[in-house]
PQR file of N, CA, C, O and H, with PARSE charges and radii, in Angstrom:
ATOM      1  N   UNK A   1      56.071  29.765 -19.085 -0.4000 1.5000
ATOM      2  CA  UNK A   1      56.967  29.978 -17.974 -0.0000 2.0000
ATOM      3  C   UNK A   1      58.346  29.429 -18.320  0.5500 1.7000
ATOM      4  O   UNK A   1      58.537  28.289 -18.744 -0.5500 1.4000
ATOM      5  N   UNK A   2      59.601  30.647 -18.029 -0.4000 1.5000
ATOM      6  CA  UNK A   2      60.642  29.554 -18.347 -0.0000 2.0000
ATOM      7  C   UNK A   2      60.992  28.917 -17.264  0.5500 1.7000
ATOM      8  O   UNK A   2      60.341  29.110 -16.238 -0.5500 1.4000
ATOM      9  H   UNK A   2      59.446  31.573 -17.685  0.4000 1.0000
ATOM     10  N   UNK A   3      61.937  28.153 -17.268 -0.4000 1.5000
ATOM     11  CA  UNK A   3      62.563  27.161 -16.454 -0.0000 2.0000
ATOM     12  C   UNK A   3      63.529  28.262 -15.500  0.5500 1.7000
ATOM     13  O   UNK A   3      64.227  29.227 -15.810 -0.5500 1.4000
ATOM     14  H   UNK A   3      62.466  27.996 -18.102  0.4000 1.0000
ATOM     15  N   UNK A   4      63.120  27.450 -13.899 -0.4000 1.5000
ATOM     16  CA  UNK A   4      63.656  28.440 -13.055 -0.0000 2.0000
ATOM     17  C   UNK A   4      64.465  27.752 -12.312  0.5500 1.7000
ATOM     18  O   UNK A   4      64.154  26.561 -12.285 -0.5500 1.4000
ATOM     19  H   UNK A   4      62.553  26.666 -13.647  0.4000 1.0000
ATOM     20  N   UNK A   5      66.013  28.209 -11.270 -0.4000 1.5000
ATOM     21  CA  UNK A   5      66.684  27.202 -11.012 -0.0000 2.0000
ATOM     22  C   UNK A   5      65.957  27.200  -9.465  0.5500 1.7000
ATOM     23  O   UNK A   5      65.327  28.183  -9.074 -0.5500 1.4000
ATOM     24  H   UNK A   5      66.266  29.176 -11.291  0.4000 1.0000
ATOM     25  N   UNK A   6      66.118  26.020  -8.670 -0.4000 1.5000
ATOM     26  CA  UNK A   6      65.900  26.311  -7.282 -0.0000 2.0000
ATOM     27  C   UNK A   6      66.849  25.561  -6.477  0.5500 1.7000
ATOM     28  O   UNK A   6      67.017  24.356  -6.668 -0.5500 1.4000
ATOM     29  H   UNK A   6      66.629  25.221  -8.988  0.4000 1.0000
ATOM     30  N   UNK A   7      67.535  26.274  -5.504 -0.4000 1.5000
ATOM     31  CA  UNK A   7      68.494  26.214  -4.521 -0.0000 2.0000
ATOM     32  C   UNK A   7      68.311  25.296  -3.863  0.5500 1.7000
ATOM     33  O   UNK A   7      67.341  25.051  -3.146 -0.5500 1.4000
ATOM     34  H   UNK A   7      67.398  27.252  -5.350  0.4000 1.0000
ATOM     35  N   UNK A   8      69.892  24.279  -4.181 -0.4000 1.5000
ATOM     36  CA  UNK A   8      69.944  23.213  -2.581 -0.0000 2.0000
ATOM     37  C   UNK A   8      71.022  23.765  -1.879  0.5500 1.7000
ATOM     38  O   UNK A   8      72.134  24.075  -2.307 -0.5500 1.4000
ATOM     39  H   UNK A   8      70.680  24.479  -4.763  0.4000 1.0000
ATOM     40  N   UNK A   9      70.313  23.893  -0.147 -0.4000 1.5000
ATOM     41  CA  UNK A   9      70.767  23.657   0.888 -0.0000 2.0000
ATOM     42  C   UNK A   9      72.445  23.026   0.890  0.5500 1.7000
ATOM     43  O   UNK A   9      72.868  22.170   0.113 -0.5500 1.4000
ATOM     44  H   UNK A   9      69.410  23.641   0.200  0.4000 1.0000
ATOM     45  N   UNK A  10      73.118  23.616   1.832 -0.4000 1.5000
ATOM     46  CA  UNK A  10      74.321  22.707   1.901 -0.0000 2.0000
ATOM     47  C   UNK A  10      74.076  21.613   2.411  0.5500 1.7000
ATOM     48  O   UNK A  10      75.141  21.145   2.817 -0.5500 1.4000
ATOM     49  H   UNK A  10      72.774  24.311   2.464  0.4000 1.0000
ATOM     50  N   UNK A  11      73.027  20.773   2.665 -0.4000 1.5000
ATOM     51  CA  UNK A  11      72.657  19.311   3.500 -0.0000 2.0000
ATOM     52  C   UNK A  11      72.231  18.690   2.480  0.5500 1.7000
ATOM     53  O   UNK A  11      72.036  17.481   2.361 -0.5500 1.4000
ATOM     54  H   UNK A  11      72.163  21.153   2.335  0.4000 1.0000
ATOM     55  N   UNK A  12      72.063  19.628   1.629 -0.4000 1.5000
ATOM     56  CA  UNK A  12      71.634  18.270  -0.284 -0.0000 2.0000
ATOM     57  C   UNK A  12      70.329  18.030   0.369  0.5500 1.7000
ATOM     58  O   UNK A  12      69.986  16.976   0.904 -0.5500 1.4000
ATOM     59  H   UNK A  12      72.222  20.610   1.726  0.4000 1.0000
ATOM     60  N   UNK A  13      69.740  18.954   0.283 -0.4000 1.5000
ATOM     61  CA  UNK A  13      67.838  18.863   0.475 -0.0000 2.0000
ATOM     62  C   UNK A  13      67.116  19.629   0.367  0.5500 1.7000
ATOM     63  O   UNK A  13      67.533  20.741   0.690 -0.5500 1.4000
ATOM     64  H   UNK A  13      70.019  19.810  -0.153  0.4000 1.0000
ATOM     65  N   UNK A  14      65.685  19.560  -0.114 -0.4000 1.5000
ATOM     66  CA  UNK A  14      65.188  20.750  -0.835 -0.0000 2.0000
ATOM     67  C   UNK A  14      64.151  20.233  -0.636  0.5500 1.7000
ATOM     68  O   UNK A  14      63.988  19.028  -0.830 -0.5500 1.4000
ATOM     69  H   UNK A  14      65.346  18.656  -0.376  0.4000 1.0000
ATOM     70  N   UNK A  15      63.025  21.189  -0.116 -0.4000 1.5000
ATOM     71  CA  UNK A  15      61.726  21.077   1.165 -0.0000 2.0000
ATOM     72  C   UNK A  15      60.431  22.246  -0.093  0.5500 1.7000
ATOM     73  O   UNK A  15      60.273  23.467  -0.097 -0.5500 1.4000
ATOM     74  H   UNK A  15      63.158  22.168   0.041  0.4000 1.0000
ATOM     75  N   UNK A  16      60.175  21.823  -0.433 -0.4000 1.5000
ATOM     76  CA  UNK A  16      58.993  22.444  -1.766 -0.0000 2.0000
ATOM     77  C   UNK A  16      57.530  22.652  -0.788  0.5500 1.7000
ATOM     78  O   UNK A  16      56.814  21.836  -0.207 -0.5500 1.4000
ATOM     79  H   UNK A  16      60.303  20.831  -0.429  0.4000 1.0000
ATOM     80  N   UNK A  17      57.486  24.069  -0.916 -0.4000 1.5000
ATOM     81  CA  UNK A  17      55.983  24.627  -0.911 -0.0000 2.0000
ATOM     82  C   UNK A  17      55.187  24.399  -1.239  0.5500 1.7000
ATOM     83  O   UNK A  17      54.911  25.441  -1.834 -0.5500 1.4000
ATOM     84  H   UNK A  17      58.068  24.731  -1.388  0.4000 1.0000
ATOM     85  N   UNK A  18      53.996  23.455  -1.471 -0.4000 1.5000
ATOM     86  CA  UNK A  18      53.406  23.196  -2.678 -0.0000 2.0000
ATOM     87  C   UNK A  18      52.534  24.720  -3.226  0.5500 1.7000
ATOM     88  O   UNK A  18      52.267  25.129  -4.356 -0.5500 1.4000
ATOM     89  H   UNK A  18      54.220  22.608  -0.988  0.4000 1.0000
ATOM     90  N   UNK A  19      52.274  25.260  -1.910 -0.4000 1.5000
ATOM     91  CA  UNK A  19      51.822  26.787  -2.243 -0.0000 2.0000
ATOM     92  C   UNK A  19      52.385  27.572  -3.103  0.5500 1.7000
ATOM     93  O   UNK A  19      51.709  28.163  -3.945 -0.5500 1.4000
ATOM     94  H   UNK A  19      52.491  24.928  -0.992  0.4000 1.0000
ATOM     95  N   UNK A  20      53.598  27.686  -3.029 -0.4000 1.5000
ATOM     96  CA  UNK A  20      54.472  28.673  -3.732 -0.0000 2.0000
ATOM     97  C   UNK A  20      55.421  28.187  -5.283  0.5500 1.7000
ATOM     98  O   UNK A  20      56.328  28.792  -5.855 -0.5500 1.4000
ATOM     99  H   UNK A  20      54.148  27.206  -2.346  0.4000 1.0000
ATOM    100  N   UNK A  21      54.732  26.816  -5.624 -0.4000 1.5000
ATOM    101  CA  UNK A  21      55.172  26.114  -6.967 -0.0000 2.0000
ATOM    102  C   UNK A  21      53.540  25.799  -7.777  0.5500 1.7000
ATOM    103  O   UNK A  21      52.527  25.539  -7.128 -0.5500 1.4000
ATOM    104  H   UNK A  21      53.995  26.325  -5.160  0.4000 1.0000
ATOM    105  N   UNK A  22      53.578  25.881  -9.093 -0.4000 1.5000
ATOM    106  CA  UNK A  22      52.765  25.942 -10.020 -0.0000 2.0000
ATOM    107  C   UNK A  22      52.505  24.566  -9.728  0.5500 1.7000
ATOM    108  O   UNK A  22      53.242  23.650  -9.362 -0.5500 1.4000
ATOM    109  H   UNK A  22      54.401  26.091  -9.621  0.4000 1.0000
ATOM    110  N   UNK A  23      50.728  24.671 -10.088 -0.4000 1.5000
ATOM    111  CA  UNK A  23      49.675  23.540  -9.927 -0.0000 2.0000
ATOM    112  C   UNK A  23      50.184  22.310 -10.209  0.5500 1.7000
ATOM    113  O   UNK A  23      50.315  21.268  -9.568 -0.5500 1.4000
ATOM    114  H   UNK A  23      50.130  25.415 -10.385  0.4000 1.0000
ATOM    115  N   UNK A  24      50.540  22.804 -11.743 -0.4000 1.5000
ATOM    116  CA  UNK A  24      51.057  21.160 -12.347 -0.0000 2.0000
ATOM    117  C   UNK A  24      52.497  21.981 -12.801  0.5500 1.7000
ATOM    118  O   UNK A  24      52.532  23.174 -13.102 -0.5500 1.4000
ATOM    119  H   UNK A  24      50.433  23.651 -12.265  0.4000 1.0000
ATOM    120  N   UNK A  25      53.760  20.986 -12.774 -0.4000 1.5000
ATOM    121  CA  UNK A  25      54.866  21.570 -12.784 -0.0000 2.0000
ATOM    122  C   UNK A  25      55.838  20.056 -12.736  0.5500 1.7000
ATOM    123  O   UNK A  25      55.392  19.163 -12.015 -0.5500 1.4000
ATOM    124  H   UNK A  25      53.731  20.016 -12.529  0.4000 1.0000
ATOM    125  N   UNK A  26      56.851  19.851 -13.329 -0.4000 1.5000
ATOM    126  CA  UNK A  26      58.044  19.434 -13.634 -0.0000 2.0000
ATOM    127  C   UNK A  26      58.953  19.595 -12.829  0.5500 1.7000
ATOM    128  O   UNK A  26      59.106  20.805 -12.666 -0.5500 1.4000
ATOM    129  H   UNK A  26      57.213  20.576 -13.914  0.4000 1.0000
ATOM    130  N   UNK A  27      60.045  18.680 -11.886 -0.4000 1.5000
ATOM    131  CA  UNK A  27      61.153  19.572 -11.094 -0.0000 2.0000
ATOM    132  C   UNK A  27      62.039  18.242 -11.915  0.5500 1.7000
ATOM    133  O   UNK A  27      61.602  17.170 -12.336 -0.5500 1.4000
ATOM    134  H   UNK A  27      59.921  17.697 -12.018  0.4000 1.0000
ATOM    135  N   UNK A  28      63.364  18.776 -11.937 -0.4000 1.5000
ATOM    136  CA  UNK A  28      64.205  17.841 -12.838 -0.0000 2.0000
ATOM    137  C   UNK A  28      65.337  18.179 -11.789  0.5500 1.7000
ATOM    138  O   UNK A  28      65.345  19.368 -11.468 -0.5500 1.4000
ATOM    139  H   UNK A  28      63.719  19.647 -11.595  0.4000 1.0000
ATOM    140  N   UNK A  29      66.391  17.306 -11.125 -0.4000 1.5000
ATOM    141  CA  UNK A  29      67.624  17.226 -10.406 -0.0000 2.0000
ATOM    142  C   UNK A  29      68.478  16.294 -11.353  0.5500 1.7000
ATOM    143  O   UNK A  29      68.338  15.195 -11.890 -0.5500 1.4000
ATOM    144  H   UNK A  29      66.384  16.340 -11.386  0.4000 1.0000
ATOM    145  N   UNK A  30      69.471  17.329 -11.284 -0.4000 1.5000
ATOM    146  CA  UNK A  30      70.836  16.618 -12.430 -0.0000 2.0000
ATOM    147  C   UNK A  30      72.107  17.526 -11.270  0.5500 1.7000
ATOM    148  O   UNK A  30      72.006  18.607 -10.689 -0.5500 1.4000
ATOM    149  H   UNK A  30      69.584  18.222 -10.848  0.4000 1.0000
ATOM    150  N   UNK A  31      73.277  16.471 -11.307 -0.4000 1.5000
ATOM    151  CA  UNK A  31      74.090  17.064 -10.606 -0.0000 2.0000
ATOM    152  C   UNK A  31      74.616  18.180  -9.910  0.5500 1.7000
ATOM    153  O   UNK A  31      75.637  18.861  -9.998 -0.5500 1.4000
ATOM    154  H   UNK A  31      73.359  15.593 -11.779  0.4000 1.0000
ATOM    155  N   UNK A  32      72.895  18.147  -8.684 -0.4000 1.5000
ATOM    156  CA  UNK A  32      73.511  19.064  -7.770 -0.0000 2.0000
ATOM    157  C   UNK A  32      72.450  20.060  -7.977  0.5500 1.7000
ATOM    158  O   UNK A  32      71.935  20.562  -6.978 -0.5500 1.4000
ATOM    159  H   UNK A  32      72.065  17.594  -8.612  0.4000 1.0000
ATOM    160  N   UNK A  33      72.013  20.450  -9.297 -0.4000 1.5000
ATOM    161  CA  UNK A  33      71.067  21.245  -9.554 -0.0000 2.0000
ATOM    162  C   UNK A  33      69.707  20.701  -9.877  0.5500 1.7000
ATOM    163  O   UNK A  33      69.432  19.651 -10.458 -0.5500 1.4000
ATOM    164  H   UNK A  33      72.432  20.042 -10.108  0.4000 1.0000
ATOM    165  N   UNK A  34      68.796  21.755  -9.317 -0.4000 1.5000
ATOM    166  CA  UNK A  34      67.030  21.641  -9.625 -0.0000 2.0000
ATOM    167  C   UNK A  34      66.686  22.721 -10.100  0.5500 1.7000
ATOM    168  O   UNK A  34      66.930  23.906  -9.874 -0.5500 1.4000
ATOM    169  H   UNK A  34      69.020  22.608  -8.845  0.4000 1.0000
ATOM    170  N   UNK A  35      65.883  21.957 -11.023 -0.4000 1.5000
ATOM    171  CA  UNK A  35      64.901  23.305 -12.130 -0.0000 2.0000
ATOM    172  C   UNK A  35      64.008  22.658 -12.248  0.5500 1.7000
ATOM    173  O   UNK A  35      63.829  21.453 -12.426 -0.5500 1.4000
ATOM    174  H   UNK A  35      65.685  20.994 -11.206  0.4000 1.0000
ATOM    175  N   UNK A  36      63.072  23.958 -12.085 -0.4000 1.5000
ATOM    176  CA  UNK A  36      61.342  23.705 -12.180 -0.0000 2.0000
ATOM    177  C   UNK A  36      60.998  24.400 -13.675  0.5500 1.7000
ATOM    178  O   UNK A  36      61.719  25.216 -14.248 -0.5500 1.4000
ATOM    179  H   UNK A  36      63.217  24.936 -11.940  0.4000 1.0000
ATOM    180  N   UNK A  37      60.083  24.022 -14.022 -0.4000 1.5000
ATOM    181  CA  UNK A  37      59.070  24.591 -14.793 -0.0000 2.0000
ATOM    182  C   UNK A  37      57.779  24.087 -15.022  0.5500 1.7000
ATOM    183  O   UNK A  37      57.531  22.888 -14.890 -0.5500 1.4000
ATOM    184  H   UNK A  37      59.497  23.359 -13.556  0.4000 1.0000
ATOM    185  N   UNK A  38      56.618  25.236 -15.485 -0.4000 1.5000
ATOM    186  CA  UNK A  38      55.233  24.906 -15.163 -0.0000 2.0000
ATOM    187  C   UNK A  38      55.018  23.823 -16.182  0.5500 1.7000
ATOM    188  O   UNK A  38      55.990  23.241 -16.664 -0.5500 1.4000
ATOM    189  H   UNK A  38      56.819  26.210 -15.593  0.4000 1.0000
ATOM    190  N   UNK A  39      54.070  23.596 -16.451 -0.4000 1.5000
ATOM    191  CA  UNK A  39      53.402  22.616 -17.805 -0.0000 2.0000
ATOM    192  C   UNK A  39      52.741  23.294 -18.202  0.5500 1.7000
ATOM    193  O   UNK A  39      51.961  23.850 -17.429 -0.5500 1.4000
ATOM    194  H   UNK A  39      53.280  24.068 -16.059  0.4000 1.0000
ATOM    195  N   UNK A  40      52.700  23.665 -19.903 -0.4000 1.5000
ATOM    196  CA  UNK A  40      51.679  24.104 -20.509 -0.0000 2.0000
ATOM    197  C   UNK A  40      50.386  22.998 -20.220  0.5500 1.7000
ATOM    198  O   UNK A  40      50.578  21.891 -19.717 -0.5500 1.4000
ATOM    199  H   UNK A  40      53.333  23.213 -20.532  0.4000 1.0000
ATOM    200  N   UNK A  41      48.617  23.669 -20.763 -0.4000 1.5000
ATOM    201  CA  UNK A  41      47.865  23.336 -20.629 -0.0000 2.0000
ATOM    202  C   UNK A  41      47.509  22.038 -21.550  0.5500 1.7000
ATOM    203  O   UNK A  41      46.890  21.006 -21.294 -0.5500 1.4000
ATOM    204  H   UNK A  41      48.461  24.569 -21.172  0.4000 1.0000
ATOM    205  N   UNK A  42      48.362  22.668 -23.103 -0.4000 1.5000
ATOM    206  CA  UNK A  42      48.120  21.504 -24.138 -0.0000 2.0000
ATOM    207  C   UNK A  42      49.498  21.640 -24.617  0.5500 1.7000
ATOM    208  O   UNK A  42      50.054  22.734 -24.713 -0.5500 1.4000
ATOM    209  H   UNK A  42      48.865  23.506 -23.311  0.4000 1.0000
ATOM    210  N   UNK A  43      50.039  20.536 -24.912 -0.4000 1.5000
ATOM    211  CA  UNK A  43      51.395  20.163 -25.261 -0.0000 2.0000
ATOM    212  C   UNK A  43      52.391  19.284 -24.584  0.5500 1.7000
ATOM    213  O   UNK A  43      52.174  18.666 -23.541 -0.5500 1.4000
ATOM    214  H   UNK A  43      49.587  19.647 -24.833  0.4000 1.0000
ATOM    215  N   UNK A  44      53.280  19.283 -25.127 -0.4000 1.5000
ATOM    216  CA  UNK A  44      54.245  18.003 -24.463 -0.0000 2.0000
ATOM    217  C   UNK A  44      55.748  18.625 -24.058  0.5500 1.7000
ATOM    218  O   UNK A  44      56.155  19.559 -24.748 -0.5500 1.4000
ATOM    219  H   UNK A  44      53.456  19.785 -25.974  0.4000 1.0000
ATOM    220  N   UNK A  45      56.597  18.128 -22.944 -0.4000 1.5000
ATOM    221  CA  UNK A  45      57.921  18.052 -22.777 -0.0000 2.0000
ATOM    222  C   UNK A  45      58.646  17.200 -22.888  0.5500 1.7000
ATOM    223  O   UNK A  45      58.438  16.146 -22.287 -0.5500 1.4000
ATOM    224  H   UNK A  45      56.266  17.369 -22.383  0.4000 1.0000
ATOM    225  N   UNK A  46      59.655  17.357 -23.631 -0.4000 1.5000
ATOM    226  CA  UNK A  46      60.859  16.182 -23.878 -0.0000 2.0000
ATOM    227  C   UNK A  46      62.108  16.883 -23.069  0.5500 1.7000
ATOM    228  O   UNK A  46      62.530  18.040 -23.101 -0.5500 1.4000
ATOM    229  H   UNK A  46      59.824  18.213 -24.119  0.4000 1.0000
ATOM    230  N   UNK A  47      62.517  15.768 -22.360 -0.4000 1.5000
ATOM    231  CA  UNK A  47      63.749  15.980 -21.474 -0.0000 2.0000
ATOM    232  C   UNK A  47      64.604  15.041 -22.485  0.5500 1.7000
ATOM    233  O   UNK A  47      64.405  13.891 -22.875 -0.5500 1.4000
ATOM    234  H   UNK A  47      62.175  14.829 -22.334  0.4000 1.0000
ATOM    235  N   UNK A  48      65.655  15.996 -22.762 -0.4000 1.5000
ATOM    236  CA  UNK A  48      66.950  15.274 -23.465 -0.0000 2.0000
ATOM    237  C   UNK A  48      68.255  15.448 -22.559  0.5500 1.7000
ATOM    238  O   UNK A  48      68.815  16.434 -22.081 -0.5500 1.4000
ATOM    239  H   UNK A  48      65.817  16.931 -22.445  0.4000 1.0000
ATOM    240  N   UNK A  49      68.480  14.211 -22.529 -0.4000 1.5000
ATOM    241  CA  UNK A  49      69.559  13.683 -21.944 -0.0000 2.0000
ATOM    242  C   UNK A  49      70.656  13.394 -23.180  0.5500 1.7000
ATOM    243  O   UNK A  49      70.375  13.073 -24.335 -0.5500 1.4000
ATOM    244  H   UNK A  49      68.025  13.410 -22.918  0.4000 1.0000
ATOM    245  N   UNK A  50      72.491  13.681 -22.388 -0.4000 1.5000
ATOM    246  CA  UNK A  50      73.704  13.306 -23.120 -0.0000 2.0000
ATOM    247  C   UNK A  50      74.511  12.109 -22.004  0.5500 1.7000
ATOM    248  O   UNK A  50      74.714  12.593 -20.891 -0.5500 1.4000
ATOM    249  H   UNK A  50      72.720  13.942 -21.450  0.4000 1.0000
ATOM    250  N   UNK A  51      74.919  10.836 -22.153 -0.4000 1.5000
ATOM    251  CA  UNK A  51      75.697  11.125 -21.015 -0.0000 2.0000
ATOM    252  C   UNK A  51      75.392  10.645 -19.776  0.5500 1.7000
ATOM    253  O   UNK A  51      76.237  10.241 -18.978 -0.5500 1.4000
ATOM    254  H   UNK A  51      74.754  10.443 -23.057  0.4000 1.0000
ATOM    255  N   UNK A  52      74.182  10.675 -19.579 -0.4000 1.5000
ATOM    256  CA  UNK A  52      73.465  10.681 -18.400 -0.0000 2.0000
ATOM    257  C   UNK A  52      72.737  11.836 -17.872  0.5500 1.7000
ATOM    258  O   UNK A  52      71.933  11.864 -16.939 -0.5500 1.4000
ATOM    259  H   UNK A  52      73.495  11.004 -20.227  0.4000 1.0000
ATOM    260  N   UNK A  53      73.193  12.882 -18.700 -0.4000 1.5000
ATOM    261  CA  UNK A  53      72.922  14.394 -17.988 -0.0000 2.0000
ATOM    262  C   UNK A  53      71.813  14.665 -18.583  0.5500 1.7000
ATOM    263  O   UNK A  53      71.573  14.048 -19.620 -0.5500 1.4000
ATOM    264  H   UNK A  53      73.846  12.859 -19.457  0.4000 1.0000
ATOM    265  N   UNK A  54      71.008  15.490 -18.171 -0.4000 1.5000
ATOM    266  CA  UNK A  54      70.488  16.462 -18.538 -0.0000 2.0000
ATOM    267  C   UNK A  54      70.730  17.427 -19.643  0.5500 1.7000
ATOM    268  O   UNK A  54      71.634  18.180 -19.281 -0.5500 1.4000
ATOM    269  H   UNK A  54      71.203  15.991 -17.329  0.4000 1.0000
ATOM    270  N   UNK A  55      70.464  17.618 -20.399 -0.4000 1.5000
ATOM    271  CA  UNK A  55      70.900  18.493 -21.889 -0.0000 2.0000
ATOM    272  C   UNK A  55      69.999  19.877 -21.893  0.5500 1.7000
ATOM    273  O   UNK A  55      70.508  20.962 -21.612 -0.5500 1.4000
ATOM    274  H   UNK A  55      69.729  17.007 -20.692  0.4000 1.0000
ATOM    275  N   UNK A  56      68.554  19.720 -22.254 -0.4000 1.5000
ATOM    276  CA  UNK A  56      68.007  20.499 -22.429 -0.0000 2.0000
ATOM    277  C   UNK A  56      66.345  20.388 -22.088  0.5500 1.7000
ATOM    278  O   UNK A  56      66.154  19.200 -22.348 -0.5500 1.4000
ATOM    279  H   UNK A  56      68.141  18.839 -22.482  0.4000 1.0000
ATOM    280  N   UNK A  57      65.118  20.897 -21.686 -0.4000 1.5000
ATOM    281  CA  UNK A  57      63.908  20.414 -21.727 -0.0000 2.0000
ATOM    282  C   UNK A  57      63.286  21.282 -23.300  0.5500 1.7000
ATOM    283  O   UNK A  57      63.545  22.477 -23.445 -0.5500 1.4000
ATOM    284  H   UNK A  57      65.273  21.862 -21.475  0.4000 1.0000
ATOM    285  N   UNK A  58      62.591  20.621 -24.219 -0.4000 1.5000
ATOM    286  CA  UNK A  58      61.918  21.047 -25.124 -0.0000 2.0000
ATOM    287  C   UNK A  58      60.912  20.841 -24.975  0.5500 1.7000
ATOM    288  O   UNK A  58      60.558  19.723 -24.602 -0.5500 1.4000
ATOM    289  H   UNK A  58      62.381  19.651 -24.102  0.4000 1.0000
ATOM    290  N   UNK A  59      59.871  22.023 -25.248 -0.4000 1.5000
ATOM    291  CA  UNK A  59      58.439  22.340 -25.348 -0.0000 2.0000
ATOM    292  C   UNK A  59      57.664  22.215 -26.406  0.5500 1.7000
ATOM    293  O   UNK A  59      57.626  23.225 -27.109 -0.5500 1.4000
ATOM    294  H   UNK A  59      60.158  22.932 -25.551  0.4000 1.0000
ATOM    295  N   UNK A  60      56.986  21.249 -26.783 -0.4000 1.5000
ATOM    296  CA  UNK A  60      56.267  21.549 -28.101 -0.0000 2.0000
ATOM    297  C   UNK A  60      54.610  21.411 -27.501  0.5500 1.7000
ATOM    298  O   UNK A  60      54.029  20.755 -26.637 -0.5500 1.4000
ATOM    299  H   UNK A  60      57.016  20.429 -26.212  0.4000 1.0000
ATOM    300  N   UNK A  61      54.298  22.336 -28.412 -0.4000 1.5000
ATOM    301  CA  UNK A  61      52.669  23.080 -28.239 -0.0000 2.0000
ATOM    302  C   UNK A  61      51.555  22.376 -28.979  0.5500 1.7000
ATOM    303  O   UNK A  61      51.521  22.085 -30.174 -0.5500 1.4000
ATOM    304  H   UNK A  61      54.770  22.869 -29.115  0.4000 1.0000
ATOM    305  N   UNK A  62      50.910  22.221 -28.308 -0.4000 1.5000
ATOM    306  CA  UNK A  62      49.535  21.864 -28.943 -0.0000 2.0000
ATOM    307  C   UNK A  62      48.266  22.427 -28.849  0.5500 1.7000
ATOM    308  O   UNK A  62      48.325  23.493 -28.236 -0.5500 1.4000
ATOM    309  H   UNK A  62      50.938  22.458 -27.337  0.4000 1.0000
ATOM    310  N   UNK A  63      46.953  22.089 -29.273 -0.4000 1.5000
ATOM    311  CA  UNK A  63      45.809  22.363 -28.748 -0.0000 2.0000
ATOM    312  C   UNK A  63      44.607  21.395 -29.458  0.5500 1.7000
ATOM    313  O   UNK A  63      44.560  21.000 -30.623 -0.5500 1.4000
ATOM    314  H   UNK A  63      46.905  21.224 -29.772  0.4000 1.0000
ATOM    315  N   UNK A  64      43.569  21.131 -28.248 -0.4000 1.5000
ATOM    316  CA  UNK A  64      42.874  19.671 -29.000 -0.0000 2.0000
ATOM    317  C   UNK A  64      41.841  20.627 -30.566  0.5500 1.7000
ATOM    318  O   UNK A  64      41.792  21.852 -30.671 -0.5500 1.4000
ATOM    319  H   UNK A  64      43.607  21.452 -27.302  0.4000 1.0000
ATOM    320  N   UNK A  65      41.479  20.094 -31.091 -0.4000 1.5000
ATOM    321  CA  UNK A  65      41.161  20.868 -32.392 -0.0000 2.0000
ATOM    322  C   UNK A  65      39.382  20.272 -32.220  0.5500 1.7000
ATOM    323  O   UNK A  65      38.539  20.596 -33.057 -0.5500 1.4000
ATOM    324  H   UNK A  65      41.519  19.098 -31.006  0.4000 1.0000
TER
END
């Protein structure tokens, strides 16, 4: 799944479905903006930060052997 943005409100608040967002899932808020994305089943996410900010999320894959 890629990373999807989701809309704040002009009141700076954001009210989540749990129905309508993936089981297990990530939400990341960096100035002003929120992005979701799911979690793979096997593997890891690295959130890289510059700054303070938010940069990029990287996905690396796994599977137990």
């Amino acid at each position: 799944m890629k990373i999807q943005d989701i809309e704040i409100n002009g009141w700076n608040r954001r009210e989540f479905d749990i129905m309508d967002i993936p089981s297990s899932c990530v939400i990341v808020i960096c100035d002003g903006k929120a992005k979701i994305r799911e979690l793979p089943p096997f593997g890891e996410y690295k959130i890289v930060t510059h700054q303070g900010k938010m940069k990029r999320m990287r996905r690396e894959d796994g599977e137990e052997f």
